[in-house]
PAZAPA-4460 file (N, C-alpha, C; in steps of 0.05 Angstrom, whole numbers, plus 32768, in hexadecimal, padded with zeros to 4 digits):
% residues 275
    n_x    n_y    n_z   ca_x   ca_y   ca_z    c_x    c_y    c_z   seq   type   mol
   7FA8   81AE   7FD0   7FBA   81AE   7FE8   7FD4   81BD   7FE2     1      X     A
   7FDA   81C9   7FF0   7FF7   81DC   7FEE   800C   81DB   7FF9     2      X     A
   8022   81D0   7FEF   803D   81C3   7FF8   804E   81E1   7FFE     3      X     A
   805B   81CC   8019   806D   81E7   8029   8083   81E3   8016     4      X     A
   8091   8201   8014   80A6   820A   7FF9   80C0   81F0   8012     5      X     A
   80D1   81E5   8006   80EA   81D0   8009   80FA   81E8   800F     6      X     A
   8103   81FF   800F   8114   820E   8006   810A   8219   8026     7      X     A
   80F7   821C   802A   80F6   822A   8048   80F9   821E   805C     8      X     A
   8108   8225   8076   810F   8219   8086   8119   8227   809A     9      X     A
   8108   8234   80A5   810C   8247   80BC   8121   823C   80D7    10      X     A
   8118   8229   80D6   8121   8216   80F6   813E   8215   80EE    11      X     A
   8144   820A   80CC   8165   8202   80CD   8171   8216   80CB    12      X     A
   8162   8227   80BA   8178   823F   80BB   8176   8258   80D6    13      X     A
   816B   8251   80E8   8177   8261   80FA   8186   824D   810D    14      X     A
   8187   8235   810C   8197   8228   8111   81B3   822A   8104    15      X     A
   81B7   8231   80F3   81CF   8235   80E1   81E1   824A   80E7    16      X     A
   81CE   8262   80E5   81D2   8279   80EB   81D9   8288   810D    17      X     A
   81CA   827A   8123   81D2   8278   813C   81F2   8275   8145    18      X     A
   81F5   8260   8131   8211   825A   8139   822B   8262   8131    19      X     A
   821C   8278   8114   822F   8287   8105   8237   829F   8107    20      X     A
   8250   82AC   8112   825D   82CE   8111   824E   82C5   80FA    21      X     A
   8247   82EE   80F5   8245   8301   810E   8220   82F9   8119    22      X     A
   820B   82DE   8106   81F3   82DE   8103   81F3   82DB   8122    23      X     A
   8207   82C7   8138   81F7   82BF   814D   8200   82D7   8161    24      X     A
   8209   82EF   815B   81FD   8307   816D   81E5   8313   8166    25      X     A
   81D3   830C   815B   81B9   831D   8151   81A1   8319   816C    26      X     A
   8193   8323   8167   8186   831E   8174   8173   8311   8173    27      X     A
   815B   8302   8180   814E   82E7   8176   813C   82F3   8166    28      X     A
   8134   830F   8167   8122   8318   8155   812E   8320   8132    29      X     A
   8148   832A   8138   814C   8327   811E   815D   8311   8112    30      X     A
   816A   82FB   811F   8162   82E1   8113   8156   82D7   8107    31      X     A
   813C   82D6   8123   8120   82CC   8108   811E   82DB   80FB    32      X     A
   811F   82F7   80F6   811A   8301   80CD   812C   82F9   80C4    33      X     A
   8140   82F1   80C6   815C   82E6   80B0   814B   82CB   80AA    34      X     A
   8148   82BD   80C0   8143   829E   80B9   8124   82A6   80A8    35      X     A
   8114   82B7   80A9   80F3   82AA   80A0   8103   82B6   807D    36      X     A
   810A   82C9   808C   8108   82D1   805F   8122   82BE   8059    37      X     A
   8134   82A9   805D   8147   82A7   8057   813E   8287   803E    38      X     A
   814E   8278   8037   813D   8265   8024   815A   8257   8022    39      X     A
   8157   8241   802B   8172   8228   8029   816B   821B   8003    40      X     A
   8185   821A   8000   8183   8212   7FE1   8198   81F8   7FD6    41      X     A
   8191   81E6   7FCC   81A7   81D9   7FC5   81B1   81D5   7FAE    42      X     A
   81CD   81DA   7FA8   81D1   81D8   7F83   81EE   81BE   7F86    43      X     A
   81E3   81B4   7F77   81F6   819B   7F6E   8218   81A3   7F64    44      X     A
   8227   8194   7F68   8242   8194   7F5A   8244   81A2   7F3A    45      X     A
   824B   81BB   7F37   8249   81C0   7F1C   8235   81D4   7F18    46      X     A
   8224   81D7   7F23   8203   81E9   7F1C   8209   820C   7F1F    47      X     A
   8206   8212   7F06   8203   822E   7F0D   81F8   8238   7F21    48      X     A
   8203   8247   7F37   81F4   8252   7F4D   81EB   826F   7F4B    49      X     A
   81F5   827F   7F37   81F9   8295   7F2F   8205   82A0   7F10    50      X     A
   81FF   82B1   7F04   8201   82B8   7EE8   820E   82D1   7EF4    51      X     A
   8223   82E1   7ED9   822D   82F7   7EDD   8215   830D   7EDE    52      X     A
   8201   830B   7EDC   81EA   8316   7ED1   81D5   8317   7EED    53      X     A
   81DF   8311   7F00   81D2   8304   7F14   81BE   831D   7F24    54      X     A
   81A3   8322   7F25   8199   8344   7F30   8188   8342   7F45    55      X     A
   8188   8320   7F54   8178   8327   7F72   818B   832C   7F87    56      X     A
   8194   8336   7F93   81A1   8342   7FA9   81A5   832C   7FC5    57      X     A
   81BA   8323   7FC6   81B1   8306   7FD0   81CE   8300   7FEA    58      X     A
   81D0   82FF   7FFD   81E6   82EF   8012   81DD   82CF   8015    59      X     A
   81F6   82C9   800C   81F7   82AF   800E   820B   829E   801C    60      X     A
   8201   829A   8033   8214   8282   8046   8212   826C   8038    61      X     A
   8236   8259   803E   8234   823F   803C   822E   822D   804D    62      X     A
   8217   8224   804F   8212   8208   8067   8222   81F0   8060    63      X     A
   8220   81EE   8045   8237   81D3   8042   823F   81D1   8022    64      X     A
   825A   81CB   8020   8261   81CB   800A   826C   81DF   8002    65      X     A
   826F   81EA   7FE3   8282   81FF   7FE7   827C   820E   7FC5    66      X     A
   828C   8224   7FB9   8288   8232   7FAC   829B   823B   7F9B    67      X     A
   829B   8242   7F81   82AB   824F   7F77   82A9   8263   7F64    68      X     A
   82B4   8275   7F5C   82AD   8288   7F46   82C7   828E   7F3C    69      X     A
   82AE   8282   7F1A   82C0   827F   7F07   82C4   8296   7EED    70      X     A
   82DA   82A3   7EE7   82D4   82BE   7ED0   82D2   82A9   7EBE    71      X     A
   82D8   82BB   7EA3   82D1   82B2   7E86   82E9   82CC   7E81    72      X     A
   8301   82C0   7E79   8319   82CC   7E7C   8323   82C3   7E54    73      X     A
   832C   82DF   7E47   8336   82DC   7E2C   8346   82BA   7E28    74      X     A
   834D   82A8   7E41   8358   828E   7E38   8345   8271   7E46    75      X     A
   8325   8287   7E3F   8313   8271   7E51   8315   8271   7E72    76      X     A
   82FD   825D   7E74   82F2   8269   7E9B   8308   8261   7EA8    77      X     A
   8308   826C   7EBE   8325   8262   7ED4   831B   8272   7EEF    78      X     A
   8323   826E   7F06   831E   826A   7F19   832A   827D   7F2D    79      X     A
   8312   8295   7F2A   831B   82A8   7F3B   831A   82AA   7F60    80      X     A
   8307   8297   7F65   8306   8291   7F81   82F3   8283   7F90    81      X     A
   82F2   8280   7FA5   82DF   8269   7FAF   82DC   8267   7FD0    82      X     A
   82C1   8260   7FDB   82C0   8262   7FF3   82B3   8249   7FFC    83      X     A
   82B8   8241   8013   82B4   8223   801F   8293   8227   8033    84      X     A
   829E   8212   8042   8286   820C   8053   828D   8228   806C    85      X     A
   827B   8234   8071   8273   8243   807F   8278   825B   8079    86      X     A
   8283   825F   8069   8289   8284   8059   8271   828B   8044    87      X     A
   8277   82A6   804A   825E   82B1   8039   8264   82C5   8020    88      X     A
   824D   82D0   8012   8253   82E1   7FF8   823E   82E7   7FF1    89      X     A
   823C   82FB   7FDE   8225   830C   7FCD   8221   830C   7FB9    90      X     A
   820E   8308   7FB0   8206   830A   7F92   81F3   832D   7F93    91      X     A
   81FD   833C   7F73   81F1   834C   7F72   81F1   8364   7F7D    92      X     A
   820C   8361   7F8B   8208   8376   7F9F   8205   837C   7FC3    93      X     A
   81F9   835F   7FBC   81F0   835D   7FE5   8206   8359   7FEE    94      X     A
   8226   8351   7FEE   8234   8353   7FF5   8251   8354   7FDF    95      X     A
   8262   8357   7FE3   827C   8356   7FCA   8280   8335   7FD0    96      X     A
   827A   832A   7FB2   8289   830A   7FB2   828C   8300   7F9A    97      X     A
   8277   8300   7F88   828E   82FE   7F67   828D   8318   7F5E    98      X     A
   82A8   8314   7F58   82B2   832C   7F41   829E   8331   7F27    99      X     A
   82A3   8346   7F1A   8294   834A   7EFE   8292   8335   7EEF   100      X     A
   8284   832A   7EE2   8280   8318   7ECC   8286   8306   7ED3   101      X     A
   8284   82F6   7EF0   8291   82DA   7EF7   827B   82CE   7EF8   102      X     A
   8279   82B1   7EFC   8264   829B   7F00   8269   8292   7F19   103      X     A
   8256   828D   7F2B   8258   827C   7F47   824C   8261   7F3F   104      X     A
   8258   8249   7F46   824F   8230   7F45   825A   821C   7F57   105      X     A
   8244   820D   7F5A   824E   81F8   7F7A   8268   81E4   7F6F   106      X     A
   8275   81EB   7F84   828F   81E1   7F80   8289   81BA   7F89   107      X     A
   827C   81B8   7F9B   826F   81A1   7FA0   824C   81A2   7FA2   108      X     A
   823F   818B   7FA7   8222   8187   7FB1   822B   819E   7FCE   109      X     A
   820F   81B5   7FC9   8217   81CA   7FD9   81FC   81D4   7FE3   110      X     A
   8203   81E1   7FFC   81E2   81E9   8003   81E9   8208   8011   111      X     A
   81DF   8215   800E   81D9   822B   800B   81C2   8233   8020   112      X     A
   81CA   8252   802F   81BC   8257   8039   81B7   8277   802F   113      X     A
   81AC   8284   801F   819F   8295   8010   818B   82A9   801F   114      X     A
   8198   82C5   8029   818D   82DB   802B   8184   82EA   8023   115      X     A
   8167   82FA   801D   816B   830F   800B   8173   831F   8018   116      X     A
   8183   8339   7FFD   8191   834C   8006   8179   8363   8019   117      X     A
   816B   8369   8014   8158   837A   8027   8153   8378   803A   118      X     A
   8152   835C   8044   814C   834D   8060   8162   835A   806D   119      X     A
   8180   8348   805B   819B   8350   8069   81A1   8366   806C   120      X     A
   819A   837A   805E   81A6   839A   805D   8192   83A0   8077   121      X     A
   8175   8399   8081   816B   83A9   8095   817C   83A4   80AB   122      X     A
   8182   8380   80A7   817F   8377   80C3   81A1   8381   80CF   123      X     A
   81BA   8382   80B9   81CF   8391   80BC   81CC   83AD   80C9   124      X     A
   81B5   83BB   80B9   81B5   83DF   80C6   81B4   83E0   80DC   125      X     A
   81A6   83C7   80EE   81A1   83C8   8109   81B4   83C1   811A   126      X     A
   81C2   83AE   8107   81DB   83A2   811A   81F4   83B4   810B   127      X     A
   8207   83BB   810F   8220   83C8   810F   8230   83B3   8105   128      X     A
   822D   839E   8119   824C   8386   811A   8247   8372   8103   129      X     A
   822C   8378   80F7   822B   836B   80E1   823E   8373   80C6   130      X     A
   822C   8385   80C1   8247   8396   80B5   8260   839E   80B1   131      X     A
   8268   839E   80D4   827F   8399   80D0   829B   8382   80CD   132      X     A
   8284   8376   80D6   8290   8354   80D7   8297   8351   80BB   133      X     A
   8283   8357   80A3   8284   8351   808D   8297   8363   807D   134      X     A
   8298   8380   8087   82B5   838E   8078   82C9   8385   8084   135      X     A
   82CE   8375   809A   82E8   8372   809F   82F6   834E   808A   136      X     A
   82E1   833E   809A   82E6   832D   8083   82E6   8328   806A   137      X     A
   82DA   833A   805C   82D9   8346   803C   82F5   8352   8033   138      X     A
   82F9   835F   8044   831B   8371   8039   8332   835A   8044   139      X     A
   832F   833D   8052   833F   832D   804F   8339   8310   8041   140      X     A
   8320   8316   8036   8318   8308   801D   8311   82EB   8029   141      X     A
   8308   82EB   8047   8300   82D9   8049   82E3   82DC   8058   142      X     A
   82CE   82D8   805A   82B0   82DB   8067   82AD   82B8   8072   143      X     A
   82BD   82A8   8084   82AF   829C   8096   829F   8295   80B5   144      X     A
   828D   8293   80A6   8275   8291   80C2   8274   827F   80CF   145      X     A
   8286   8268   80CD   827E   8252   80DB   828D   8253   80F7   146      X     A
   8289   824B   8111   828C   8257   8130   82A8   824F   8130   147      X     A
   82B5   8260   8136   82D7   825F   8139   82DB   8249   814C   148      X     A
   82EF   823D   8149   82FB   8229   816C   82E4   8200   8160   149      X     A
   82DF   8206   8146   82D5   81E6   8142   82E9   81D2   8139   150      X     A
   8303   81D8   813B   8315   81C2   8139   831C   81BA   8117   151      X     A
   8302   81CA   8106   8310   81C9   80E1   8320   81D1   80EB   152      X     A
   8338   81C1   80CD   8348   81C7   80C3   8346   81E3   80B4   153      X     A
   8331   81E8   80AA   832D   8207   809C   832E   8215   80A9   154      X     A
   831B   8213   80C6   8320   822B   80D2   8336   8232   80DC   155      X     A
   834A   8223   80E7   835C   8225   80F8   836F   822C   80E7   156      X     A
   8373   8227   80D1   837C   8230   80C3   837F   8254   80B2   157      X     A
   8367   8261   80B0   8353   8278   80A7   836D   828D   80CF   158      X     A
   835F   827F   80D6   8365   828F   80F4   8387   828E   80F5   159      X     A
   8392   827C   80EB   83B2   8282   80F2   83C2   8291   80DD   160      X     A
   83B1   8298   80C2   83B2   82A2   80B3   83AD   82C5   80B9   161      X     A
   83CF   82D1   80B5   83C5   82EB   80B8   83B0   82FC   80A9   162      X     A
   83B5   82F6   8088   83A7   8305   8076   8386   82F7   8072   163      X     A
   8386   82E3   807A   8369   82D3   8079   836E   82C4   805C   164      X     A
   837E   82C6   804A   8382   82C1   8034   838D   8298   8030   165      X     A
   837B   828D   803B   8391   8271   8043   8390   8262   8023   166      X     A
   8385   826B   8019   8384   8268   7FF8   83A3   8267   7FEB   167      X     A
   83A1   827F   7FF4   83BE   828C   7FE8   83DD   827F   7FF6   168      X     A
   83D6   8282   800E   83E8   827C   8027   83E7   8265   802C   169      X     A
   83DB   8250   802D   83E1   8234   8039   83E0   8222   8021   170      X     A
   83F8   820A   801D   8402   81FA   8014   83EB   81DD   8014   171      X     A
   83E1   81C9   8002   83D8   81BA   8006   83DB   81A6   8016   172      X     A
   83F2   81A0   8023   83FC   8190   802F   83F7   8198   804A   173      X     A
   83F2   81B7   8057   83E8   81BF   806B   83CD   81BE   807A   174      X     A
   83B4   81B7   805B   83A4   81B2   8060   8390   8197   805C   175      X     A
   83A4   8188   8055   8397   816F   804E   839A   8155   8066   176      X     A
   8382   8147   8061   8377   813C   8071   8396   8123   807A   177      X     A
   839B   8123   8092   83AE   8110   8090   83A2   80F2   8098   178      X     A
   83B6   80D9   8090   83B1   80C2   8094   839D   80B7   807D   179      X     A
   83A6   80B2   8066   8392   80A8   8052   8388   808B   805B   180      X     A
   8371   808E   804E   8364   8079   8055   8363   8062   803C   181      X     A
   8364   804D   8039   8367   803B   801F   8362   8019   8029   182      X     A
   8356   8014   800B   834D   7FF9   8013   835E   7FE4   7FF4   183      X     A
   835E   7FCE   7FF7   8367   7FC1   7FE6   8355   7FB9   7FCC   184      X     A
   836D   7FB8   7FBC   835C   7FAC   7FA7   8348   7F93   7FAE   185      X     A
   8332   7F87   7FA1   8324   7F78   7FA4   8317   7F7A   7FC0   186      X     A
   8313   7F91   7FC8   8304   7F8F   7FE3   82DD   7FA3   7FD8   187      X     A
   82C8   7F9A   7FE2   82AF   7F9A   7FD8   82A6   7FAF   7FE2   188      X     A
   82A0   7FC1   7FD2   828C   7FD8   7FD8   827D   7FD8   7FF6   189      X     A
   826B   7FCA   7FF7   826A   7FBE   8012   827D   7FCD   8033   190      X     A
   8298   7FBA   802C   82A3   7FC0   8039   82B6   7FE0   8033   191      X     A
   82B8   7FE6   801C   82C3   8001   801D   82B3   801A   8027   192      X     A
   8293   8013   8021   8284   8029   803C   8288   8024   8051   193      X     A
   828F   800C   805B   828D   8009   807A   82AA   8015   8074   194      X     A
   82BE   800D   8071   82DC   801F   807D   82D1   803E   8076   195      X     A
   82CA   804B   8062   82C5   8064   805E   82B9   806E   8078   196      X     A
   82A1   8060   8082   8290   8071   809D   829D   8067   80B8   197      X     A
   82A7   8058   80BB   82B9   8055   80D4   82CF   8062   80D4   198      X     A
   82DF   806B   80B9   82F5   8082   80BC   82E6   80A1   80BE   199      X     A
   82C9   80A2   80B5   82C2   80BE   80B7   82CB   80CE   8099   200      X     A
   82D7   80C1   808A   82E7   80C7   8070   82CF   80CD   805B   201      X     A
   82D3   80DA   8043   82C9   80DF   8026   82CF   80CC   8014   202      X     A
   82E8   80BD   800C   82F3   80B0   8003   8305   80A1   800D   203      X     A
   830C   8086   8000   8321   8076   8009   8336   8072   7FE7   204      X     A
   8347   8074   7FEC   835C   8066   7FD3   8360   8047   7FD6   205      X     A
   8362   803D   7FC0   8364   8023   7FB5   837A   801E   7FB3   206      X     A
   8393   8003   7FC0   83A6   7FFB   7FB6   83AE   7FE8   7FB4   207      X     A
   83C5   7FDF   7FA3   83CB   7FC7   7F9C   83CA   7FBA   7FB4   208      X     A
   83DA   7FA3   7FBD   83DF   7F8E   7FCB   83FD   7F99   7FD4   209      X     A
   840F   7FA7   7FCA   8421   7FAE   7FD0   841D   7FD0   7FD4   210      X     A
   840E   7FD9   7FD1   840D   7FF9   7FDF   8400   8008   7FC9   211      X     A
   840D   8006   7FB4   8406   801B   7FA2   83E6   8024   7F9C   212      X     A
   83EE   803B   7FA0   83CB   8043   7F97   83C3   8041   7F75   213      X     A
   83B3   8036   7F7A   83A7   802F   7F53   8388   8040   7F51   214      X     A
   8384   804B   7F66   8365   8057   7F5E   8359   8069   7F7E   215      X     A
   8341   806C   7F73   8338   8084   7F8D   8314   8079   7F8C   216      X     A
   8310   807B   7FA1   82EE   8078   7FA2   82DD   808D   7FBA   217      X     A
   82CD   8091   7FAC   82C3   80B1   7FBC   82A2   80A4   7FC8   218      X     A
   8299   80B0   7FDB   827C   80AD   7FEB   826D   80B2   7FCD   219      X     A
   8279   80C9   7FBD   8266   80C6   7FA7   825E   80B8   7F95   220      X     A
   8274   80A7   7F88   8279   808D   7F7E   8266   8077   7F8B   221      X     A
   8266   8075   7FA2   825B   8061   7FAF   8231   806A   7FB2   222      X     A
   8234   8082   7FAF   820C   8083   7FA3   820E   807F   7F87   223      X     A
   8221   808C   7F76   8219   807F   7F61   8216   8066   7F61   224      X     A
   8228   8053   7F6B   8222   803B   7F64   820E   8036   7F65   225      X     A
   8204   8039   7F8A   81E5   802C   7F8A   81D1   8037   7F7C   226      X     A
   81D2   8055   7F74   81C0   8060   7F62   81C0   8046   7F4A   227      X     A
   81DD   8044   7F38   81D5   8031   7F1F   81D2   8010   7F2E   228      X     A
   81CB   800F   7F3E   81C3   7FF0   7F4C   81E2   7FDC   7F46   229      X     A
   8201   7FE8   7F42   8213   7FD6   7F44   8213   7FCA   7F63   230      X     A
   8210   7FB3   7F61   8218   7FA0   7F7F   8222   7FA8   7F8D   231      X     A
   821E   7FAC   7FAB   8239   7FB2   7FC9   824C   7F9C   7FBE   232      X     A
   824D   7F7D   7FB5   825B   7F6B   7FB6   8271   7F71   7FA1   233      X     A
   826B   7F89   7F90   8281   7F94   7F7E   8297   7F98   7F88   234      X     A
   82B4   7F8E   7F72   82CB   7F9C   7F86   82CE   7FB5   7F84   235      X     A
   82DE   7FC0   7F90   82DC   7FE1   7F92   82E9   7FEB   7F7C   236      X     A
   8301   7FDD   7F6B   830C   7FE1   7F53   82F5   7FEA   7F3D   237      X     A
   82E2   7FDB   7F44   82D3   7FDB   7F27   82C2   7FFE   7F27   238      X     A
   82C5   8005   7F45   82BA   8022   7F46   82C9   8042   7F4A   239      X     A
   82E1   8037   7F4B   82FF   8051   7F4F   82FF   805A   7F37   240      X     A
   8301   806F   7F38   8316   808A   7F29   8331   807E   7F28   241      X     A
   8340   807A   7F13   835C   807D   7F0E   8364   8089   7EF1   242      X     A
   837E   8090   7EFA   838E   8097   7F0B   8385   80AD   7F20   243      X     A
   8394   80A8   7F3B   838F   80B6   7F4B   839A   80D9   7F46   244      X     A
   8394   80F2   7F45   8393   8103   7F3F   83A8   810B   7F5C   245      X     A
   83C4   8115   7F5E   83D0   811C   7F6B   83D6   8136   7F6F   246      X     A
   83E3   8143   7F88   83F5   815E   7F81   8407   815B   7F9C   247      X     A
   841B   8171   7F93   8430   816C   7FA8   8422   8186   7FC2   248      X     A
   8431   8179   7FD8   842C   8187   7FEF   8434   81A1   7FF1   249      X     A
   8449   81B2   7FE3   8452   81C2   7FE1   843B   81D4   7FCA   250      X     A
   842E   81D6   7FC1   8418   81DB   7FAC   8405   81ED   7FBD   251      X     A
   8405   8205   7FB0   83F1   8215   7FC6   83D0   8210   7FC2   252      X     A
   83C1   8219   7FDA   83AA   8209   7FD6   8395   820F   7FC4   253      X     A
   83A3   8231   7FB5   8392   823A   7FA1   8391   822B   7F86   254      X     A
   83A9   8222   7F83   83B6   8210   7F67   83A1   81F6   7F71   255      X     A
   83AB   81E9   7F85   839B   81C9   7F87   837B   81D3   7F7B   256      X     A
   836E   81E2   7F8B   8354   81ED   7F87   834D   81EC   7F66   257      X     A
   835F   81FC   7F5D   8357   8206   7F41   8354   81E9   7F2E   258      X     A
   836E   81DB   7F36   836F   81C6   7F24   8355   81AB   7F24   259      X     A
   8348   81B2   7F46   8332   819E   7F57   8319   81AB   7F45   260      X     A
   8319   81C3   7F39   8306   81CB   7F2D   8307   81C7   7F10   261      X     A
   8321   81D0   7F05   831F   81D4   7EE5   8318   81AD   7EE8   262      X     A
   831E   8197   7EED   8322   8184   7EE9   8304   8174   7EEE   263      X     A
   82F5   8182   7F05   82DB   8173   7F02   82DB   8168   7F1A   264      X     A
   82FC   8167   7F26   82EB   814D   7F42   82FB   8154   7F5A   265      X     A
   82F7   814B   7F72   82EF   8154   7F8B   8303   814A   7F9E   266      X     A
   8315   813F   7F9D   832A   812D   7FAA   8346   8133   7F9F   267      X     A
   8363   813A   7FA4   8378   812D   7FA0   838B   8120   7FB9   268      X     A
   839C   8113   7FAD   83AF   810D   7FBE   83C6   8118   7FC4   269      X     A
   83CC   8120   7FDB   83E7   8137   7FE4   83FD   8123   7FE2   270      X     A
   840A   812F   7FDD   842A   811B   7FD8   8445   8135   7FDE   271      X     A
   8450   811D   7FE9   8467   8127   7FF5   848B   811C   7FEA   272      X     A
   8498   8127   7FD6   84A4   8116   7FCB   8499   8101   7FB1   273      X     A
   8481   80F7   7FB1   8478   80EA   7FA2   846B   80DA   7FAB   274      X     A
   846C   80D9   7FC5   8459   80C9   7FD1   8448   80CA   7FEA   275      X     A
***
């Protein structure tokens, strides 16, 4: 018996792609060739997605999650740049996105929507605005596809941005999620998913009885748990990160980024003054 390849998925990715500058001006016929040869991929937090060495010719949209490329610089790797949910890039050639000798790797659990370059180079010759869509956002270093006017914070941000550069240009405190969400010490796993999915949130912070935050607990934290079978009836103390990993609001978003990467994890807290 012969199992359908996981990686193919015609239906989602022209679903993906429909809704994405410049893919949802194509036409339905060359859609479907983007979507049949295209192949959804998923690489975990950390996973090489790409080697400096890298020779299939490849466009790659973000469906979810995000990216970064990393050199190998005379004082060790550091963090030449990075693209989120709905921006795109090339490996090999199929489009400009890491530099010489850099590494791409998922900045979080990331999924990937993977073109080959031949597909993309026909289906561009035919369309113009492909092409050009992509030199224009390339020379302001930003390639997002995701449909302008959805109310992110990224986007809205990307668009009020003259140079496209919001890396460079916007302050952490500009883009961070406001109104933290936090539960008390001694309150049970249990109940810290339920406040997590009724706020719509990734994480909640942990604090004393008098305010102070003593720890951080992430959606991810909370599969591990059930992955290692610790109890919902656990308190949430016994599953937080501390100290909580901070930066000030004034901190541009390339620095927060860099430090969210060299460090391993996925969350800080914006502070204003110190608090």
């Amino acid at each position: 018996m012969t199992m359908p390849d996981p990686s193919l998925q015609p239906d989602a990715v022209t679903a993906f792609l429909a809704t994405a500058p410049p893919f949802d001006r194509l036409s339905p016929a060359d859609l479907a060739e983007l979507a049949a040869a295209g192949r959804v991929a998923l690489y975990l937090e950390g996973e090489t997605i790409a080697d400096p060495d890298a020779l299939e010719p490849v466009v790659c949209c973000i469906q979810r999650g995000g990216v970064v490329f990393v050199g190998s610089g005379q004082d060790g790797p550091g963090l030449l740049d990075a693209r989120g949910e709905g921006e795109c890039f090339g490996l090999a050639g199929a489009l400009p996105g890491c530099p010489d000798g850099c590494r791409v790797a998922a900045a979080a659990d990331t999924f990937l929507v993977r073109l080959p370059g031949s597909v993309f180079a026909a289906v561009a010759g035919r369309n113009p605005q492909v092409g050009a869509y992509f030199d224009n956002c390339l020379a302001r270093q930003v390639c997002r596809t995701s449909a302008e006017g959805t109310g992110t914070a990224g986007t809205a941000d990307t668009a009020d941005t003259a140079d496209g550069d919001y890396l460079f240009t916007r302050q952490a405190g500009e883009v961070a999620s406001r109104g933290v969400v936090g539960v008390v010490r001694g309150t049970d796993l249990r109940q810290t998913a339920r406040i997590m999915e009724e706020a719509t949130v990734g994480s909640v912070v942990v604090r004393e009885a008098s305010g102070t935050v003593i720890g951080i607990v992430t959606d991810r934290d909370l599969r591990r748990a059930v992955a290692r079978g610790l109890g919902l009836s656990a308190a949430v103390e016994t599953l937080m990160s501390a100290p909580v990993a901070a930066i000030d609001a004034a901190t541009p978003c390339f620095e927060a980024l860099s430090r969210m990467t060299e460090s391993g994890f996925r969350h800080l807290l914006v502070t204003i003054d110190g608090e």
